[in-house]
C-alpha positions in Angstrom: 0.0 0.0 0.0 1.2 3.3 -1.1 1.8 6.3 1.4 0.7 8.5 -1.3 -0.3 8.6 -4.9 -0.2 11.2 -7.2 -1.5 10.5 -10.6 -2.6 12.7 -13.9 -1.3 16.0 -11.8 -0.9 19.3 -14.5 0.0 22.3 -13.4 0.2 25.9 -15.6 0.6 29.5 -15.3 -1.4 32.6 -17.3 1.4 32.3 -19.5 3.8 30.3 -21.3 3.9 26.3 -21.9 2.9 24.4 -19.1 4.9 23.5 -15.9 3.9 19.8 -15.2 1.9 18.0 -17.6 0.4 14.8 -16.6 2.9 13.7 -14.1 2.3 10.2 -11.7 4.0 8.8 -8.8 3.6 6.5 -5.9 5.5 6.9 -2.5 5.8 3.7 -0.8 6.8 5.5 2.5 10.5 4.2 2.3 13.1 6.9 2.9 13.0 10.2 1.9 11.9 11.9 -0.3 12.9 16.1 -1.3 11.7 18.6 -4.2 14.9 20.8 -5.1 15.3 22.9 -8.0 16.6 26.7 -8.8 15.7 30.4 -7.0 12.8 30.9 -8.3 11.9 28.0 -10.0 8.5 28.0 -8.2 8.9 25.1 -5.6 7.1 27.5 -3.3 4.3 28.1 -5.2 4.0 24.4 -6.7 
């Protein structure tokens, strides 16, 4: 059994091509996990 499941997620702004399209993923609760990315990349906002 899954932790968490994320499946069909989109995500887009006003403008430009979207930011996540259609993205899936299981977390089996094993670990860690961690979202890292650039300054202003949007994590925050995501």
């Amino acid at each position: 059994m899954a932790s968490f499941e994320v499946s069909g997620l989109s995500k887009s702004f006003a403008t430009g091509p979207p930011a996540l399209r259609d993205i899936s993923f299981r977390y089996e609760g094993v670990g860690a996990i961690g979202y890292l990315g650039p300054n202003g990349a949007g994590k925050t906002t995501t």
